[in-house]
C-alpha positions as CSV (number, residue, x, y, z in Angstrom):
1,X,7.3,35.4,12.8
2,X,10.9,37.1,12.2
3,X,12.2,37.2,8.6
4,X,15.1,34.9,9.9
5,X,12.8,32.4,10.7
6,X,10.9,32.3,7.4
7,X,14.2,32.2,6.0
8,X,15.4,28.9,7.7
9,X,12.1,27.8,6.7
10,X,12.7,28.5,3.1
11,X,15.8,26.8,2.9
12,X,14.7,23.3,4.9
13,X,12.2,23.5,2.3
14,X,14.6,23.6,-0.6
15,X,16.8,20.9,1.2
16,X,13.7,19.1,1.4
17,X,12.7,19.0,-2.3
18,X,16.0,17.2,-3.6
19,X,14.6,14.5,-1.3
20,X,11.3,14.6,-2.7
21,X,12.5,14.8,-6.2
22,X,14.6,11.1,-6.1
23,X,12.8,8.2,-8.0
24,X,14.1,4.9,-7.5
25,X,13.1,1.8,-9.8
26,X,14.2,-1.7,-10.0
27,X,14.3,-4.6,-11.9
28,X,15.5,-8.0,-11.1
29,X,16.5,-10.0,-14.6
30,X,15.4,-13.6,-15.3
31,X,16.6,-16.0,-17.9
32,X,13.8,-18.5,-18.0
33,X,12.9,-18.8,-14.3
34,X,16.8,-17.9,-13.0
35,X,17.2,-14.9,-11.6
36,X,20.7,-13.5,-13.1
37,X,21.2,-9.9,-11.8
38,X,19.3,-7.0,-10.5
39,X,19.3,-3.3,-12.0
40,X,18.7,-0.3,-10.4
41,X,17.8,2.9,-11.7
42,X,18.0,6.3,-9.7
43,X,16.9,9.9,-11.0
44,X,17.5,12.0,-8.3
45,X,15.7,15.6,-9.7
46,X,12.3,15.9,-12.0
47,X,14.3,15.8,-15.9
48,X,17.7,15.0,-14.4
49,X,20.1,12.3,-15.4
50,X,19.5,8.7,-14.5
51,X,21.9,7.0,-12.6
52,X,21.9,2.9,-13.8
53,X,24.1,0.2,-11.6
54,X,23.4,-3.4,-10.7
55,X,25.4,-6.9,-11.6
56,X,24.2,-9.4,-14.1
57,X,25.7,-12.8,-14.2
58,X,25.6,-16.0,-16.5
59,X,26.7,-13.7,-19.5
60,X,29.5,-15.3,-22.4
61,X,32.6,-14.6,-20.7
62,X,34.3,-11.3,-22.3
63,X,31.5,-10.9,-24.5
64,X,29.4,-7.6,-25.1
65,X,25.5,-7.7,-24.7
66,X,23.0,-5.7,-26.2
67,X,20.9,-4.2,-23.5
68,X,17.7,-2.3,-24.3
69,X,14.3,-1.1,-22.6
70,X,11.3,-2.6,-24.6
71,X,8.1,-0.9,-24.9
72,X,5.9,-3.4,-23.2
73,X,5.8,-4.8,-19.5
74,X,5.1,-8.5,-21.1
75,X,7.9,-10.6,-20.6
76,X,6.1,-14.0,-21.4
77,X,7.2,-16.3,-24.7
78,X,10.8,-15.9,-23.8
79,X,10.6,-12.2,-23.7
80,X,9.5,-12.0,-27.2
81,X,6.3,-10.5,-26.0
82,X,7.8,-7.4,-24.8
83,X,7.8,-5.9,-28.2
84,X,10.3,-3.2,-30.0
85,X,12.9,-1.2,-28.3
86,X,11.0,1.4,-26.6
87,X,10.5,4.7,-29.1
88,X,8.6,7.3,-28.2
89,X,9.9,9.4,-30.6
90,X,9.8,7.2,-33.6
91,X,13.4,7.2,-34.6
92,X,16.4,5.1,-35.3
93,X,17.9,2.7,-33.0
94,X,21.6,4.2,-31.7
95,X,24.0,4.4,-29.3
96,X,23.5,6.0,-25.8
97,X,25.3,9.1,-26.6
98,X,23.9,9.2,-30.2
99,X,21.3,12.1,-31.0
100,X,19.6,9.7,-33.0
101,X,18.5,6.6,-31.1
102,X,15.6,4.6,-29.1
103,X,14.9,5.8,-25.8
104,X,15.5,2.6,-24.8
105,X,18.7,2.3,-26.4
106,X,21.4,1.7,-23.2
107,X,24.1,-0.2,-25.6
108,X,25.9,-3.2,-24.5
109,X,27.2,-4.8,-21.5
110,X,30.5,-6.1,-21.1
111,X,30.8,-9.4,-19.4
112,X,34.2,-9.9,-17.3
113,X,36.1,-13.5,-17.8
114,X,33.7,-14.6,-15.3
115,X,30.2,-13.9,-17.3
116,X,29.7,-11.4,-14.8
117,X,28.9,-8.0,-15.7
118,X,28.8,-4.9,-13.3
119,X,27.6,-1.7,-14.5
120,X,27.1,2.2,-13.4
121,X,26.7,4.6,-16.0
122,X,24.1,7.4,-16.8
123,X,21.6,8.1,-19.2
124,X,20.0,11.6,-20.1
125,X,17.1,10.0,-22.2
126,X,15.3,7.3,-20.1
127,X,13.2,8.7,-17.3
128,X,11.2,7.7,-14.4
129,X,8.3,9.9,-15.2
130,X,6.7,11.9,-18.1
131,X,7.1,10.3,-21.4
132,X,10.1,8.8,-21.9
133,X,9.1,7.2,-18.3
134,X,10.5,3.4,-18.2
135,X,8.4,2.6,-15.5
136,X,6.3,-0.9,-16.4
137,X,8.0,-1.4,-19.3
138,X,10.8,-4.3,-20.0
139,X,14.3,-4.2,-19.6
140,X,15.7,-6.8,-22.4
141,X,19.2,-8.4,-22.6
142,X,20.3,-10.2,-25.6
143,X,22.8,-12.9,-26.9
144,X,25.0,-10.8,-29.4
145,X,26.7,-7.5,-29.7
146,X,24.6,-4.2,-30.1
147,X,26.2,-2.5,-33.1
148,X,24.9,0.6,-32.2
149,X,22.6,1.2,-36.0
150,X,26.2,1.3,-37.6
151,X,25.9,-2.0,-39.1
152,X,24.5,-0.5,-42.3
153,X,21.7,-2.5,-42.6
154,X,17.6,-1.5,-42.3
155,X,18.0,-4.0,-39.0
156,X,20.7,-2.5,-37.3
157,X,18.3,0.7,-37.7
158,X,15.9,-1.1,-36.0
159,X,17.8,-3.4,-33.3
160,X,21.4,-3.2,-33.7
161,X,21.3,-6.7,-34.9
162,X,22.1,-7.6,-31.1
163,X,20.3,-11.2,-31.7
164,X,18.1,-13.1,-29.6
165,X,16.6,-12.3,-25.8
166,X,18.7,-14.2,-23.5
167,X,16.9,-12.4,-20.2
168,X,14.4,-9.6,-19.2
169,X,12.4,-8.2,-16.1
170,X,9.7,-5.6,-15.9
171,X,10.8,-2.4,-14.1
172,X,8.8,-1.5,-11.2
173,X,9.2,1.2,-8.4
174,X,11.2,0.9,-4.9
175,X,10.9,3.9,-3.8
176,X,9.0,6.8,-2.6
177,X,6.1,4.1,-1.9
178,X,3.6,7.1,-2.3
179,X,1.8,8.3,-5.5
180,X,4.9,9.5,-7.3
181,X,2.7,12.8,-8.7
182,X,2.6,14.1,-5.4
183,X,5.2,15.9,-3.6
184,X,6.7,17.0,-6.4
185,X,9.0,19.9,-6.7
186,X,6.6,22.2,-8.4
187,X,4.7,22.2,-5.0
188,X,7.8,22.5,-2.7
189,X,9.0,25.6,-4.7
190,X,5.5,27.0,-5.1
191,X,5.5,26.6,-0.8
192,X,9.1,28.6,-0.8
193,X,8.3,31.1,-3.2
194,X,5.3,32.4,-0.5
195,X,7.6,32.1,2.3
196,X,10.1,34.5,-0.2
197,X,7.6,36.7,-0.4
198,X,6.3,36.8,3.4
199,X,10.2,37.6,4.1
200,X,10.0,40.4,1.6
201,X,6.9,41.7,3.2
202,X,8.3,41.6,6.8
203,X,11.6,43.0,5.8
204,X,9.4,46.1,4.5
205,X,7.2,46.4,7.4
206,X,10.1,46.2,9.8
């Protein structure tokens, strides 16, 4: 085995793990039993950015929605059951950007003059694993306009006063189909970091 070699092995490996890394989820959003849009979310390294698009429909024309991920995966009773904005970290609800906020705190939607909504933006909170993972929980949309907790009120600390749940969905994965603690990139690097060091011996010997 020739140090090149080992090196091109090295390298599909480290190609390999960006590919391993990407977590996919999906939810589809229902307003009683209508399906009105579907959301994707993609995180494409472990504690990177997740990437959020998708198209909801229905909405008020030209009207902003509050848009949250609830703690629970219980979407019965109108989407009641789902519970509070999902907070880990026991703090105040806020905008996306704030350093104060929900996990689950994703802001508002704006609905074109069509009551359609598209979407693509990123969030650095939300995950698709560890513990701010919004895998099984419920993505929640609501009737009003999130004010981001700057309404001044103990509520809009709570839920942005954003009214009542209009439509939700549980999130659930798409993809990889396998155990998603497996073929992480902790293994993958651990793989390249002998091949390193089988290159470093062979460079030595040679």
């Amino acid at each position: 085995m020739t140090p090149l070699y080992v090196l091109s092995c090295v390298v599909a490996l480290l190609l390999t793990s960006t590919v391993a890394d990407e977590r996919k989820a999906i939810v589809t959003l229902y307003k009683g039993n209508e399906a009105v849009g579907d959301i994707l979310f993609v995180q494409e390294q472990v504690d990177g950015i997740v990437k959020v698009s998708g198209t909801v429909r229905g909405l008020i024309p030209g009207h902003h929605h509050g848009f949250h991920v609830h703690e629970k995966g219980d979407i019965r009773n109108n989407c009641i059951a789902a519970g509070a904005h999902f907070n880990p970290e026991n703090k105040n609800h806020g905008a996306p950007n704030d350093t104060e906020r929900h996990v689950g705190d994703l802001g508002n939607i704006d609905a074109n003059a069509n009551g359609v909504a598209d979407l693509s933006f990123t969030d650095s909170l939300i995950s698709l694993r560890g513990p701010h993972s919004i895998i099984g929980r419920a993505l929640v949309l609501h009737n009003g306009t999130d004010d981001l907790g700057k309404g001044g009120t103990n509520e809009s600390l709570k839920t942005g006063t954003a009214g009542i749940r209009i439509a939700c969905g549980v999130i659930g994965i798409q993809s990889p189909i396998t155990p998603w603690e497996k073929g992480d990139a902790s293994s993958i690097f651990k793989s390249a970091s002998a091949l390193l060091l089988s290159v470093a011996v062979a460079t030595v010997l040679m």
